[in-house]
N, C-alpha and C positions, 0 to 999 in steps of 0.2 A: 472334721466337719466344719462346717460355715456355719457359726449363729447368726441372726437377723435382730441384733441387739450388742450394745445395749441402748435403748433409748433414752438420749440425753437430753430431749429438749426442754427449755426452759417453762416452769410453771406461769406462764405468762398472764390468765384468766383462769379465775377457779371452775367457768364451766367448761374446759374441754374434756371430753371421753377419756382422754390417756394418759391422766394425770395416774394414775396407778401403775402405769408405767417408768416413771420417771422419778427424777430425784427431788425438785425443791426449786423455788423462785431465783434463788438466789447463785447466781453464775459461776462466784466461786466455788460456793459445795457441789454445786452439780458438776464441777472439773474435776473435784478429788474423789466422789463418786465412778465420774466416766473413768478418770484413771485408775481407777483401784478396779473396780469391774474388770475395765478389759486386761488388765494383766493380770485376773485373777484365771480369766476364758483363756488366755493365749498362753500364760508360762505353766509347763507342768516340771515332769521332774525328767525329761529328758530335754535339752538345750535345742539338738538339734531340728527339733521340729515343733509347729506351731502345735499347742493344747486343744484349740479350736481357734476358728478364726473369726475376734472380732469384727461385727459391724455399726458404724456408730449409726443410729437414726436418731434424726432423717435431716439433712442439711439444704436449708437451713432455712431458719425465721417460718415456722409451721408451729402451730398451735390450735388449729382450727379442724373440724369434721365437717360438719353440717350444722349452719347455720340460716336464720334468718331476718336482714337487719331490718332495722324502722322502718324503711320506705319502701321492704317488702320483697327485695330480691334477695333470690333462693344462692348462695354460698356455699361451696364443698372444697372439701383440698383437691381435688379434681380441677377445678377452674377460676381457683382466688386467686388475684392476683395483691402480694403484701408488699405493699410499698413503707420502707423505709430508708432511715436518713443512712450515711455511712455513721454517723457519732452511734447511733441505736443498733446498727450495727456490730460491730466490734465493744459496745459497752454492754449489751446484752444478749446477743442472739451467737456469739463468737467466741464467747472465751472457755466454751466449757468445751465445743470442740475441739479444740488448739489444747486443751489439757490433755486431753484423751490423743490426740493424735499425733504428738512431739515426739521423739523420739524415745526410749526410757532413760539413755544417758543423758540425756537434757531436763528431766526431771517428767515427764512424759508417760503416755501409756503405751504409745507404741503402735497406736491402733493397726491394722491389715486392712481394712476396706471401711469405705462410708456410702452408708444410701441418700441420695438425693430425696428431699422433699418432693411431693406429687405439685404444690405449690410454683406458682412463678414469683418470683423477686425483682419489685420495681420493671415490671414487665416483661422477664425475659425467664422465660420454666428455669425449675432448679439445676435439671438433668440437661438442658443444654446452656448453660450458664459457665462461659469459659472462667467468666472472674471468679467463681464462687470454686468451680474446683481447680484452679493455677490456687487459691490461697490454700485450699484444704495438701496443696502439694507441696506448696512452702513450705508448711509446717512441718509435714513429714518428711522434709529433705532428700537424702539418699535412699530413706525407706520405703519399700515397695508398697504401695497404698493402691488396691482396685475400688473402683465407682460403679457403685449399680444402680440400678432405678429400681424404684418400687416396685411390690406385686404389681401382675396381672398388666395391659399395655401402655405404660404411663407415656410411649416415645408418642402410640398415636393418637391417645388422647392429647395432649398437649397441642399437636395442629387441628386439632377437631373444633367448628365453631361451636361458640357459645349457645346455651348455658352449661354444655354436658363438658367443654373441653376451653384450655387457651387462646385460641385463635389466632396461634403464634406461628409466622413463617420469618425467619429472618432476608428471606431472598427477593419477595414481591407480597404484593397483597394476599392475605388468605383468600381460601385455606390453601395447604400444600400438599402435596403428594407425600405419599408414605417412603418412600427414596428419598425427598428433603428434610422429613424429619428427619431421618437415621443418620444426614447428613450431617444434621447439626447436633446431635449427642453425640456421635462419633466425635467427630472434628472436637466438641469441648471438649474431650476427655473422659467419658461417659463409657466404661471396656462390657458392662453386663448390661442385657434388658432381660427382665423377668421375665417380660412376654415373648413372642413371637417374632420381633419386626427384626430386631439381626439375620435371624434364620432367615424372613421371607425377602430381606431385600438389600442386603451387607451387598451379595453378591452383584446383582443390579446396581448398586449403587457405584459401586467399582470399576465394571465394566462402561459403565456410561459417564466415567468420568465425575464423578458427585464424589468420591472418597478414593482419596491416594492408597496403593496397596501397601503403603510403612502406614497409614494407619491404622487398616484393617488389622496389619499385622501386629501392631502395638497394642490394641487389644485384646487380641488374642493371647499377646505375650503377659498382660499384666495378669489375663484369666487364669492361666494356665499356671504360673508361677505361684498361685495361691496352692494349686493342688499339688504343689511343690513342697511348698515350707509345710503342709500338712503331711506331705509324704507319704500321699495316696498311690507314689509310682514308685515307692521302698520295699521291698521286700517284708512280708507280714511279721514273720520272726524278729525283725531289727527296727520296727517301730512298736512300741508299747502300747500307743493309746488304740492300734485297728485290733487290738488285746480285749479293749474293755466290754463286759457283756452287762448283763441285767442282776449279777451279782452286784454290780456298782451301786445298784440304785436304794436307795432307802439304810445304806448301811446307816452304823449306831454313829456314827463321825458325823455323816452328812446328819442323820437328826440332831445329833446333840449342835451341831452349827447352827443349823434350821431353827432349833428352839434358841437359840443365845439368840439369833437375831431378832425372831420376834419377839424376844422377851425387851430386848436394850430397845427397839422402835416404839415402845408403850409409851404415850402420854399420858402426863395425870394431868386432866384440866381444871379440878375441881376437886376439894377432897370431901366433903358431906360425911358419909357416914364412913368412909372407908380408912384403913382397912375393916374387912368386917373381922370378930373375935371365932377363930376357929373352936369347934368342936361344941358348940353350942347347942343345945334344947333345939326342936322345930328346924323348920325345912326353906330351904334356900329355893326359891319361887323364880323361875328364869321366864324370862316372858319375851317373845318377838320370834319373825321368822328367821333369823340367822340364831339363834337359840342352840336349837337342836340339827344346825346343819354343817356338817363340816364345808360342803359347796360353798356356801356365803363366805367364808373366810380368807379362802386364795380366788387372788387375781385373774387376770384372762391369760391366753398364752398356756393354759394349765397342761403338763401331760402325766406321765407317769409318775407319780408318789410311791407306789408300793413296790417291795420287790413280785406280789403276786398281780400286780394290773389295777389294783383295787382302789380306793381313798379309804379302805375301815382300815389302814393301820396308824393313824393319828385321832383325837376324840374331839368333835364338838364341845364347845361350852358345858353345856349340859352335865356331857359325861367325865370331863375334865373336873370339873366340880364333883362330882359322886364319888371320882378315881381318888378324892382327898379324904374321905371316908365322911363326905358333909351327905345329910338328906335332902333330898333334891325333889322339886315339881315340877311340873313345865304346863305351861298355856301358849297358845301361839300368838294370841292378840290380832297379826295380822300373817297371812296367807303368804303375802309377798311384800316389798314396801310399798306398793298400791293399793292393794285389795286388804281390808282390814274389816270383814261382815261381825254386826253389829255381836249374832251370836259368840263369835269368838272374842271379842272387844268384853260381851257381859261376864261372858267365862272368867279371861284372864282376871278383871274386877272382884268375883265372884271367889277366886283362888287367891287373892291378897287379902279379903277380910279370914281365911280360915282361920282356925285356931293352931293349925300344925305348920300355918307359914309367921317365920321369924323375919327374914327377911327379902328382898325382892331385888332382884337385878332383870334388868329393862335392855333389850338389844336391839338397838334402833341402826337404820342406815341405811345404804343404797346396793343397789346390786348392776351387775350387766346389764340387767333391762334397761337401768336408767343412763348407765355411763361405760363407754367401752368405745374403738374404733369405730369410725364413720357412725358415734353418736354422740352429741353435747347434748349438755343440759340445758333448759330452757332456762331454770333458778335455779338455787343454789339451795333451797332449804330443805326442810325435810317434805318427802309427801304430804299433803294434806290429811290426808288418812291417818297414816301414821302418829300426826304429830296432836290427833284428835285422841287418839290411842295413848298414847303418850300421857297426855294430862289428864284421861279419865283413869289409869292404871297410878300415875303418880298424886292423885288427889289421894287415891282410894289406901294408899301407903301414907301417907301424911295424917289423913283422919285414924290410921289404925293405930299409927306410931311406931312401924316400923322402920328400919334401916332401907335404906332406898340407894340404886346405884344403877349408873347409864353406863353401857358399851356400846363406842361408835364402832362402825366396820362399813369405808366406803374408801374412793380414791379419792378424788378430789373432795375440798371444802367444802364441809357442812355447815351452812347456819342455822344454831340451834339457837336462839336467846331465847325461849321456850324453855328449854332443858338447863340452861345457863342460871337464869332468875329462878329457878323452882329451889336450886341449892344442893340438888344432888348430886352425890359424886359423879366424878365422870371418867371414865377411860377409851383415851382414842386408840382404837387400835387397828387404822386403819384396812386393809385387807392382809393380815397376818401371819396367811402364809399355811402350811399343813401342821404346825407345830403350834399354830395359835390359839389354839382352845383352853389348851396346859398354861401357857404364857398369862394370858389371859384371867384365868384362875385363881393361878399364884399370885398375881399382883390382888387379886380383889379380895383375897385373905392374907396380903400380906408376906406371905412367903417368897414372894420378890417383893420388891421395892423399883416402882417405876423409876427412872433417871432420863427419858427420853427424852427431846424439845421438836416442837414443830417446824416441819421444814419450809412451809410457808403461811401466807396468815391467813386466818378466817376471817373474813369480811363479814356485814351485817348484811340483811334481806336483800336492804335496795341497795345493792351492787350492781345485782343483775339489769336495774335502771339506771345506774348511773351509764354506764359503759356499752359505745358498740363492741359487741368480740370482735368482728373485721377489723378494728382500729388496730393494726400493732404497736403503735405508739405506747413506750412503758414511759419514757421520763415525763413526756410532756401531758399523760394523763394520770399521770400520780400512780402507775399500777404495782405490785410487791412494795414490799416495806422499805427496799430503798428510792424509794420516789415518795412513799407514803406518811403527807406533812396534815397538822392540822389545815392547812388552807389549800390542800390539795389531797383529799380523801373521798376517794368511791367511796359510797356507800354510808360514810359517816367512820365513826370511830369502827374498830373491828372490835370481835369480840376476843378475840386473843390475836398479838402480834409474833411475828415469824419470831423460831428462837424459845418459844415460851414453853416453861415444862415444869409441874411442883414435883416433890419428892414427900415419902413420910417421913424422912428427918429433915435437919435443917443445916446449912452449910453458911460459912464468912469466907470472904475475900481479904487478902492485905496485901498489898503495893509495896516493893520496898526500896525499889530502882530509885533513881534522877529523874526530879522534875520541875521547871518544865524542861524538855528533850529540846534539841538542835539536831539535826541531819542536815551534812553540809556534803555539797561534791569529794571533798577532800576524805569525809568521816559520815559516810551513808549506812553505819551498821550502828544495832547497840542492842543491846539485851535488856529484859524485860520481865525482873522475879516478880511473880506471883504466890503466894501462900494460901491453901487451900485447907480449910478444918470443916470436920465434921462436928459442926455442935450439938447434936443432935441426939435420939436416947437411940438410933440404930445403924446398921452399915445402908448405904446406898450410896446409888450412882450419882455423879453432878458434871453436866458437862462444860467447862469454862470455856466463852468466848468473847475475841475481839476485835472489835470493829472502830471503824475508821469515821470522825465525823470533820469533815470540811467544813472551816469558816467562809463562806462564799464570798465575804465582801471583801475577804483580806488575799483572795489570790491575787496571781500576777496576771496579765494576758500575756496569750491572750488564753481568757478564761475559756473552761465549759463552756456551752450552751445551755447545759443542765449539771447541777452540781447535787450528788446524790444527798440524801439527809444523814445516811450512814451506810458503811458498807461493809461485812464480814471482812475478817482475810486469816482467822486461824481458832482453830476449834480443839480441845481435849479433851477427852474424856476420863474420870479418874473415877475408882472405888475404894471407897475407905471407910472404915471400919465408926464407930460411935467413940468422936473424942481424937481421931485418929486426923492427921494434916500430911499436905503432899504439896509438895514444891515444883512449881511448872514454869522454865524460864523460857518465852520467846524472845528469838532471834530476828527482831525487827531489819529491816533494810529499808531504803528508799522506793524499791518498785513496789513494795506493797501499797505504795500508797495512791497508785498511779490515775489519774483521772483520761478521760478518753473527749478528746477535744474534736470539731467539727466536722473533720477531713476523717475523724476514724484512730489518727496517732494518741498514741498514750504515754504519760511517763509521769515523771512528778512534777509538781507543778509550785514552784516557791508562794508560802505563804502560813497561816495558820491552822491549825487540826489539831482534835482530840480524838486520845486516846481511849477507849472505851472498855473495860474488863466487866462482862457482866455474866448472870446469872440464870438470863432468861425471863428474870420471873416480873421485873418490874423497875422502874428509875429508882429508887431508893438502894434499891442493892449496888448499885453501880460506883464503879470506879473510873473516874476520869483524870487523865493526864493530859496537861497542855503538850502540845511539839510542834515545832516550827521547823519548815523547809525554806534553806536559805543559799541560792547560788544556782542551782538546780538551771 
């Protein structure tokens, strides 16, 4: 089969729809994401044919659903046109494709196909954009890579006039004939349309001299060859995977995976009362409408969970908590995260002062309604309902003196400083997945131990004023944590930055390498020990990372135009035990350090940089190494 994923694009603005699809702000995780993903879809356990065939979405510089900026015009990935520079480029919109789609021997994913954004790029639609897929063919070299466009008919939208379409003809003024489009996604490189127009007009187009027959036929050849390396023209016996039935589905392997991952994705943003003490007097009071729904938990895209069709074979919050042997209550507070009637607002209230509730966890967040495909958010906070809900249910816990604790569950960035300032614990547990309720549970008694960090950052309210979404501009309007300076901050300070994650134990860092470092042409490698101790009174997760901080003043030209404030380039994760230390040595080189200059080129750049080993949680944990590049 062909999957239509995995979607790697960049967490550019906290308010697009489809950030719950994706990985994180930050270019390099989103590479090692893409490429782990896709060779996770495409290698199985037979060599000779593909597992499924990745597709990366959606290429490229798309972040956008439906919008509407200041001066009033209506916006859609149907007909934005994103203009960027080539430096913004290749330093952000680029590099997490090029992981995913290298070859594997070149450290790569390997990808099989990429879909073109519905977007145009500096004028010219994604799907007929020769530059955009000659680089994406670069990358994959000798590797068969097919190109499709979106659902539904993105070849004639794209020549369709404004505001529903492009108004893109490359040959004379718009608009064009449905023959000149096909001409020019042909001609770029473009082998699938989702919709209709190869079928209605390849062949017209042929005969009338708009598309040579080695083109037609090369994409025919590249379509075709997909159903090859799947091996949909093998004989059934001697391919494994046209084997697989609905026995696959829900086995104890794929849950028990299901649950590690929701379990390691848990952020602890806050610890307040948590964990709470298991087996305690009185009743665990769960309050919100993602509570008692397993629905609110997984993402969109959802299909089959169960082996019998169903979603009852994973449990809600609710009953994940009960399945611990705790006593359980539920109020709903609010209906939806919109609808929160005042009667069920008094209830929930109502049900925190009992005598049989000890303590209260609060499920606040967003759902589909609010965020999903072809829908952005308008802000970034919580519902107003909600968050009224919210402080009359966490007053009413504070006057009683009980234990008080928040579960987020949404995609994109929540601004709570609401929930933040009250001091309550908190666990983000984004959309979690069928396994998340369990996940979920155990962390809020404790029985896990959160280790997660966030993949990108929570901005404050006025984000959503500081910034056009149409703007793609990341360096030069300060957007993700690496552009994000005090004299360059949407929104103001955030309330947690990318990276950030507590644990209920507590861990040290110690350095033991040379420093300060030298990297010369001659001597571009060096290693880089780390020691990692659990100080702490229990085992948990910690994940070590380190980024890259350029001294801008001290490079050489010719510089950046933007010189990031910091930048990932290598992540680990480790579990250890209370008392228990783990030694982590990276293999530094020179390309990591590589900055991406005007024209789009990259490489390293002589001058000064620090070394950054940190913890997520804050500047004082941190560890910095001078290192200088010199000759380069």
């Amino acid at each position: 089969m062909i999957a239509w994923g995995p979607t790697i694009n960049l967490v550019r603005d906290p308010r697009w729809g489809r950030i719950q699809e994706t990985a994180s702000e930050d270019p390099f995780l989103n590479g090692v994401f893409a490429r782990e993903i896709t060779r996770g879809l495409q290698e199985g356990e037979d060599s000779r044919f593909l597992l499924v065939a990745a597709c990366l979405k959606h290429f490229a510089v798309y972040s956008l659903e439906d919008y509407h900026t200041a001066n009033g015009t209506h916006v859609t990935r149907e007909n934005v046109n994103n203009v960027v520079s080539q430096f913004e480029a290749w330093d952000s919109y680029y590099p997490h494709f090029r992981a995913a789609v290298l070859p594997v021997a070149q450290g790569g994913g390997g990808a099989a196909g990429v879909m073109m954004a519905m977007n145009a790029v500096n004028g010219i639609p994604a799907l007929a954009s020769s530059e955009l897929i000659n680089t994406l063919k670069m990358w994959s070299g000798k590797n068969s890579l097919y190109i499709t466009t979106d659902g539904g008919n993105m070849i004639q939208w794209m020549c369709e006039m404004e505001p529903s379409g492009h108004s893109f003809c490359p040959y004379h003024s718009p608009p064009c004939t449905l023959e000149e489009c096909v001409e020019a996604s042909v001609v770029a490189g473009s082998d699938i349309a989702d919709g209709d127009e190869y079928k209605n007009a390849m062949a017209n187009a042929v005969i009338n001299g708009n598309i040579t027959l080695g083109d037609a036929q090369q994409r025919l050849f590249n379509t075709l060859l997909i159903r090859f390396r799947l091996g949909l023209f093998d004989p059934v016996d001697d391919q494994p995977y046209l084997k697989y039935g609905e026995n696959e589905i829900a086995t104890p392997s794929a849950r028990a995976d299901n649950a590690l991952a929701a379990r390691q994705a848990l952020v602890l943003l806050q610890h307040g009362d948590l964990p709470f003490a298991r087996g305690q007097a009185g009743a665990t009071l769960v309050v919100g409408f993602c509570g008692n729904s397993t629905g609110s938990l997984v993402s969109n895209y959802v299909n089959q969970f169960c082996a019998d069709g169903s979603s009852h074979c994973f449990p809600s919050l609710l009953e994940a908590i009960s399945s611990l042997g705790e006593e359980t209550l539920f109020s709903r507070g609010c209906e939806s995260p919109t609808t929160c009637p005042d009667a069920e607002v008094t209830a929930a209230v109502t049900a925190v002062g009992l005598s049989g509730t000890s303590r209260v966890v609060l499920c606040l967040g967003i759902s589909q309604s609010e965020e999903g495909e072809q829908k952005d958010r308008v802000n970034i906070t919580l519902p107003a309902q909600q968050s009224a809900m919210f402080s009359s249910v966490a007053a009413a816990a504070a006057g009683a003196g009980k234990p008080f604790a928040v579960v987020l569950v949404h995609g994109g960035a929540l601004a709570v400083p609401e929930v933040k300032t009250s001091g309550a614990g908190i666990v983000d547990a984004f959309y979690p997945g069928p396994e998340g309720g369990g996940a979920i549970a155990d962390a809020l008694f404790g029985i896990y131990n959160p280790g997660g960090k966030l993949p990108y950052t929570v901005y404050g309210a006025s984000y959503t004023q500081a910034l056009d979404m149409a703007d793609m501009r990341i360096a030069e309007t300060g957007r993700t944590y690496r552009y994000n300076s005090p004299t360059l901050a949407p929104g103001g300070e955030p309330l947690w930055r990318f990276g950030f994650g507590l644990s209920y134990t507590n861990f040290s860092l110690a350095y033991s390498g040379a420093s300060p470092l030298l990297l010369t042409p001659a001597e571009p490698t060096t290693v880089l020990p780390v020691h990692v101790t659990n100080t702490g009174g229990r085992e948990g997760d910690e994940v070590l990372q380190l980024y890259v901080s350029p001294n801008a003043a001290t490079l050489s030209p010719p510089a950046p135009p933007y010189v990031p404030v910091r930048f990932l380039i290598f992540f680990h994760r480790l579990r250890l035990q209370a008392g228990e230390g783990g030694d982590v040595s990276v293999s530094l080189n020179a390309q990591m350090l590589n900055l991406t200059l005007s024209d789009g080129t990259q490489g390293p750049i002589n001058g000064n940089y620090s070394l950054i080993f940190s913890r997520g949680i804050g500047v004082g944990e941190e560890i910095s190494i001078p290192l200088k590049l010199q000759g380069f």
